[in-house]
Each structure stands twice: as C-alpha cells, then as structure tokens.
N, C-alpha and C positions, 0 to 999 in steps of 0.2 A: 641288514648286517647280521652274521652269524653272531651268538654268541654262547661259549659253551661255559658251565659252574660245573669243577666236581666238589664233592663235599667227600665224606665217610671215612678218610686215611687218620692214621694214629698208631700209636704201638702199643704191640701186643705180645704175648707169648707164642712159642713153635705149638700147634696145634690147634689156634683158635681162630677164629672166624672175623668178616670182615664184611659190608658192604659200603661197596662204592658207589655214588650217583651223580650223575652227571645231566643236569637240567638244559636245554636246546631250545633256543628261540632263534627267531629270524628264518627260520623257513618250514617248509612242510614235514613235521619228524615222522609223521607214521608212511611217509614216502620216501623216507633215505635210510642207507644203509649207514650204519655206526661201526665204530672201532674201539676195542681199548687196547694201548700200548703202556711200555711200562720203560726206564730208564733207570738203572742202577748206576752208583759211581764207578765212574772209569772206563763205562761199557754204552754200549751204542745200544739206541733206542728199538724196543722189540715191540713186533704185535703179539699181545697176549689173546685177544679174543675179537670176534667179528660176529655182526648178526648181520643178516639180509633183508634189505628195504621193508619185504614181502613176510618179513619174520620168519621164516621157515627155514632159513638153513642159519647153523652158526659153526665156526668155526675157533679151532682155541692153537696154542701154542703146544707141545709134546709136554711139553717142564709142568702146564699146566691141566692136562684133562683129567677129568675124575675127580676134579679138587676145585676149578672154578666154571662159573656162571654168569654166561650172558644174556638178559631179558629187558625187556623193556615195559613200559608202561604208558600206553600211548597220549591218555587222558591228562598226562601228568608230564608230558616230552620229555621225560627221563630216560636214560640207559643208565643200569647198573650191572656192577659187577659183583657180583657172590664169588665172596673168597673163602673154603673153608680150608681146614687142615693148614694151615700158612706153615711156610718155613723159612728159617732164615736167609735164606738164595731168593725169596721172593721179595725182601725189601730193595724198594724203589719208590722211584716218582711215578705216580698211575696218570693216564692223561685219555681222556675222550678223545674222537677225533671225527671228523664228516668228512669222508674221502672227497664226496662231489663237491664242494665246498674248498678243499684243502684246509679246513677250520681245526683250530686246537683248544683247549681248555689252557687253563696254566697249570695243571698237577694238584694230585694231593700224595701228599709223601704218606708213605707206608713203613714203619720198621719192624720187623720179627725181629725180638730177642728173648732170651731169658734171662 
C-alpha cells in the first residue's frame, strides 16, 4: 500500500521561503514519477510541480517557475518542494501525489501573510 507524509507547511511572511517533504513508502520511489499540487479556498486543485521517474526532467506551474523547486532524495524516498520568494496567491494546501499509483498525501497547508 502506498503511503504518502507531507510535513514543512506553516506561515510565513510574502518573501520567505519554505520546504515541503513528502516521505513515500509502499513502492519503488527512485522508479516513479512524483507530483506536487497545491489547492487554495474556493479554487480547484492545481499541479504546481512534476519530476520524472528518471529525475531528469521537471516541470512547474507558470504562477510558479523561478520561485519553486522540485528534487528528490532518493536514499531518504522523499520529494520536496522548495518554495522561495512565496507570496500571498501561493497560500494553500500542498499535497504530494503518485500518478501511477493515483496516491495522495493528506496536505500541509501553507499561509503567506504579513
């Protein structure tokens, strides 16, 4: 059985930094591809970021490139998410995901404010 932890979410001020982690048990992690999506109130759930199985390609959301970070750590079945510069449109629930899988974490909420 898949299971996915994120941890890292908390609030912070517009400009400061964040990592998210999301530990993966129940199958092979340096052989799947990961995801993080993100859900704000009111609004429908987005993919912020994507790495490939193979770790070589990743992809992010527009609202977020230049600003966030997707990498893994294989040793350690983690994906995390580097969040720098945050801003207030970026508060949400952050949520790991295994597309092959269809596996989700439960969130960790994030707030920007000042």
């Amino acid at each position: 059985q898949v299971q996915l932890v994120e941890s890292g979410g908390g609030l912070v001020q517009p400009g400061a930094s964040l990592r998210l982690s999301c530990v993966v048990s129940g199958i092979t992690f340096s052989a799947t591809a990961m995801r993080w999506y993100r859900q704000a109130p009111g609004k429908e759930r987005e993919l912020v970021a994507s790495i490939s199985s193979a770790r070589t390609i990743t992809n992010y959301a527009d609202s977020v490139k230049g600003r966030f970070t997707i990498f893994t750590a294989s040793s350690r079945n983690t994906v995390y998410l580097q969040m720098n510069s945050l801003k207030v449109e970026d508060t949400a629930v952050y949520y790991c995901y295994v597309p092959s899988r269809d596996a989700w974490g439960q969130g960790t909420q994030v707030t920007v404010s000042s």
